[in-house]
C-alpha positions, 0 to 999 in steps of 0.5 A: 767182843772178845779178841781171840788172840791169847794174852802173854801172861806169865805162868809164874805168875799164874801158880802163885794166885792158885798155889793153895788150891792147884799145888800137886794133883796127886799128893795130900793137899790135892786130894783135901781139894778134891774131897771139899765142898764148894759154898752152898754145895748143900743146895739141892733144889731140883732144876734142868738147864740146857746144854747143847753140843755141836758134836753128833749124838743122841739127844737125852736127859742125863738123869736118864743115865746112871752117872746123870742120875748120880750127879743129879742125886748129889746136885739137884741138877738135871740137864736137858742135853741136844746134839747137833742136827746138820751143818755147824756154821748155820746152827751157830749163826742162828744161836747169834742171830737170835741171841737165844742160847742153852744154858750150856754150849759145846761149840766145838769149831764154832767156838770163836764164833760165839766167842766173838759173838759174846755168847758167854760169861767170863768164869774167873770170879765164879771159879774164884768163889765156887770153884776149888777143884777147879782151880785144882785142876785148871789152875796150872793151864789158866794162862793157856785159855785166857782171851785177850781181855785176861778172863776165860770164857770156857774150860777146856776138855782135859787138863793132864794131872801126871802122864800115863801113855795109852796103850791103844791107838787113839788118834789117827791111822791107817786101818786094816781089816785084820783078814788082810793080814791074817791072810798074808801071814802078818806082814809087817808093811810099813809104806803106803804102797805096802799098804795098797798092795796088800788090800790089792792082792787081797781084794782080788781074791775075794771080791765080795762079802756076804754078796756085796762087793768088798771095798778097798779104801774108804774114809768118813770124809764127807760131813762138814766137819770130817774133811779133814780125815782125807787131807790131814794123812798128808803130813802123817804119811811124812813123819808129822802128827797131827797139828792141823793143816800145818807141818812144824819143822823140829829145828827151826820151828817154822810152820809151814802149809802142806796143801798144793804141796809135793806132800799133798801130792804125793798123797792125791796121786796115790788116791787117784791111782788107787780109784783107777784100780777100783779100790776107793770108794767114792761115797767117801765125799758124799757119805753121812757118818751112819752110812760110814759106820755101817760099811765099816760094821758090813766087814766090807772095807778092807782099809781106811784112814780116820781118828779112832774117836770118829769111829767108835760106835763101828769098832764097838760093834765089830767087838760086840759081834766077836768076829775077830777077823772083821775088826781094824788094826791100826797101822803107822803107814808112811810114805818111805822106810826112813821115814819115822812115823809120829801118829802117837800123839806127845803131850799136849794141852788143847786150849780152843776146845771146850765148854761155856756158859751163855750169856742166858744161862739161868744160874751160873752160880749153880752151874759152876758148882756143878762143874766143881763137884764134878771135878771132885776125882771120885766124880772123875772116876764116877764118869771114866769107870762107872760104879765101883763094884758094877761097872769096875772092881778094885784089887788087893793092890788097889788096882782098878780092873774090870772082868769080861762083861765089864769091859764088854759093856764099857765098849758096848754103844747103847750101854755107853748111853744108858751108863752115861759113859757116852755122854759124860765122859769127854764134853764136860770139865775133865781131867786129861787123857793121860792123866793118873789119879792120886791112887795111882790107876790111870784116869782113862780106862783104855789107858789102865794095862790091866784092863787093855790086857784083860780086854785082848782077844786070840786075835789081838794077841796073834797080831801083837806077837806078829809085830813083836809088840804086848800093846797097839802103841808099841809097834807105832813110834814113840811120839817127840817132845812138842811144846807147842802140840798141837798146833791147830789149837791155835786160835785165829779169831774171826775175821782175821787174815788167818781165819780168812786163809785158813777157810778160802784154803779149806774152801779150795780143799773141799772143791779141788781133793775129790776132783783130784782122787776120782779124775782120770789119771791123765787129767790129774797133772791138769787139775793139779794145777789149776789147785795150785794155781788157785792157792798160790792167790791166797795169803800162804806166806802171811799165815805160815808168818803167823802160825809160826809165831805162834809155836815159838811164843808157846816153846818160850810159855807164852800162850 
């Protein structure tokens, strides 16, 4: 059984093993590393694992794709690929019961479960024998996802190779249909009653959308896995970014919980105001992510709050159809003026997420080598861009650039399937978001300025004129410098008294939030209460104690 509890192992200590594989990402020696085979590379004997994901998407064989197929024309390769079907805690507590596990796992919020579990295989000597890119691009972070027993058991998804910010709002927000604001003449509101002021004025004038009734404010926040999309604005709405479910003051670095506070409150009060008006749609707790897309597809919401990477099928769609006023801008609402937003995340390194092999994996070895040829950067590149000539081109000054069906297609949901995009570009060994390539383009494509700017539509430029602002990040603020970001990549094991607190806080969350939004408004003071009441009973002062700790060990390094 493995302790989820990181070692305190010195980072120094960690370059020197790895100082000939992983020294420069960028220069000459990284690119000799990315360009050499690993031993026994030339096995291309056909063969198909099992790699399962606990995220939601279409099951498929990658070699149905084009980048699976490619990969499977340099590897021999194949791999059967199922996704998630229904809740995540039964799905992992059947894999454990009958220790029958795919070859691969993408656990995803089950991965201290099946870590505990003993569900994989330490990595460390595989990496060692057969892994140079992966000690080229992991090596640097190695200490950041060792478990207690000083070996690791997954690779994380993403580990930054430089730094390239995105011009994009990728993360969270609070959204707009871009009618809202085309109609007030592009007001710049900054505050969440500007917000629902505006969606207000604008509802009243046109109650309905092609026959059904408009919707003012709705949130995907039903499915197990969401809920946190209606509690997480709390601390963006008070000038923090997303570090879970605690806030991290920037002096003293003391973490506490916003839940049952006058921050969760303020937020809840506000919702159920809203409801009251008729402006919230209720099938926020109940709706399945579909059923979300398609609302936010009818052009009927007029705002919500969610992650850009929840909606991604809806806001591709918005785009293919190429009505412009239909489509979301994001916008960086806080509570009050002075306060400064922070939803642009700072850079960080996730170290709880990411993908294993199993204890019944049929060759690790093979497996390995996969993921290490797929860690070569023209494989990188293969699974961000596509393929060269097709999917993207490269300029007279070696820019990375992509014409207008190019970028359509890379934003279009069923091409994302059939090219692989959507299947190989995230849940696999990777480099990070905002890395750069040795050529100097950005890894990720969203975050390439040729290609955001080629990708701007009318209406994209009269909103970015509005706000005084050539890209969707530059009118939110500049992200602070947190060298513990994120926080709710904090492992706390199971069982523990942190991992207990966390899900009895969660518990109370689920039962008490919609209670709160859909009441009456003389019954909220009451049941407000009673929630703060029922937390008040939990451990909240231990788990700050220990989240605490844990942000200021990794300010000192020590993860």
């Amino acid at each position: 059984m493995v302790n989820k509890k990181l070692l305190t192992v010195s980072l120094a200590a960690a370059m020197l093993a790895v100082t000939a594989s992983a020294c420069g990402g960028n220069n000459d020696n990284g690119n000799a590393a990315s360009n050499s085979a690993s031993p026994g590379a030339d096995d291309k004997t056909p063969v198909t694992f099992s790699y399962y994901s606990f995220t939601s998407q279409k099951d498929t064989l990658a070699s149905d794709t084009v980048i699976g197929k490619e990969l499977q024309n340099q590897t021999g390769v194949d791999w059967k690929m199922e996704f998630l079907v229904g809740d995540p805690q039964t799905k992992s507590g059947v894999m454990i019961a009958s220790g029958d596990y795919p070859d691969v796992i993408v656990p995803e919020g089950e991965i201290d479960k099946l870590l505990d579990a003993g569900a994989f295989i330490p990595l460390d000597d595989l990496i060692e024998k057969y892994g140079p890119n992966i000690k080229r691009v992991y090596g640097p972070y190695f200490d950041k996802f060792r478990q207690a027993d000083g070996k690791m058991y997954f690779l994380p998804f993403g580990a930054n190779q430089g730094y390239i910010g995105d011009p994009g709002i990728s993360q969270g927000a609070f959204w707009i249909q871009r009618s809202v604001l085309k109609e007030a003449g592009y007001p710049k509101i900054k505050t969440l009653n500007q917000y629902f002021d505006l969606i207000k004025q604008y509802q009243e004038k046109h109650p309905q959308v092609d026959g059904k009734d408009t919707i003012g404010f709705a949130s995907l926040a039903g499915p197990a896995d969401s809920f946190f999309s209606i509690t997480n604005p709390s601390m963006h709405l008070a000038g923090y970014p997303n570090d879970g479910d605690v806030i991290v003051d920037m002096n003293t670095h003391e973490a506490k919980t916003y839940a049952a506070t006058d921050i969760e409150k303020k937020w809840l009060q506000k919702l159920n105001e809203v409801n009251a008006e008729g402006l919230f749609d209720p099938e926020t707790f109940t709706a399945n992510k579909d059923q979300f897309l398609a609302k936010l597809t009818s052009g009927r919401v007029l705002g919500y709050f969610n992650y850009a990477w929840q909606v991604g099928d809806a806001t591709n769609n918005l785009m293919k159809a190429g009505i412009d006023e239909k489509r979301y801008a994001p916008l960086p609402i806080v509570f009050d003026e002075n306060t400064k937003d922070q939803y642009v995340d700072p850079p960080s390194f996730v170290n709880n997420r990411g993908i294993g092999i199993s204890v019944k994996a049929k060759d690790p070895v093979r497996i390995i080598k996969y993921f290490d040829n797929l860690l070569k950067e023209e494989n990188q590149v293969l699974v961000q861009w596509g393929v060269k000539d097709q999917n993207y081109t490269v300029d007279a000054n070696g820019r990375y650039v992509m014409d207008a069906q190019q970028i359509a297609d890379r934003n279009d949901p069923e091409k994302k399937r059939s090219i692989g995009w959507q299947y190989f570009e995230y849940s696999w060994p990777r480099y990070g978001n905002n890395s750069v390539l040795a050529d100097g383009n950005s890894y990720a494509v969203s975050n390439q300025p040729e290609v955001a700017y080629a990708g701007y539509t009318d209406g994209d430029k009269a909103l970015l004129d509005a706000y005084g602002a050539k890209t969707f990040s530059e009118y939110f603020s500049k992200p602070d410098e947190r060298a513990w970001y994120p926080a709710w990549s904090i492992n706390k094991g199971q069982g523990t008294p942190e991992q207990i607190f966390q899900q009895k806080a969660s518990d109370l969350q689920k039962k008490y939030v919609p209670k709160l939004v859909l009441a009456k408004p003389s019954e909220f003071d009451s049941i407000w209460n009673d929630y703060v009441g029922q937390m008040g009973k939990l451990d909240v002062k231990g788990y700050e104690t220990f989240v605490t700790k844990v942000v200021q060990d990794r300010i000192a390094g020590k993860w």
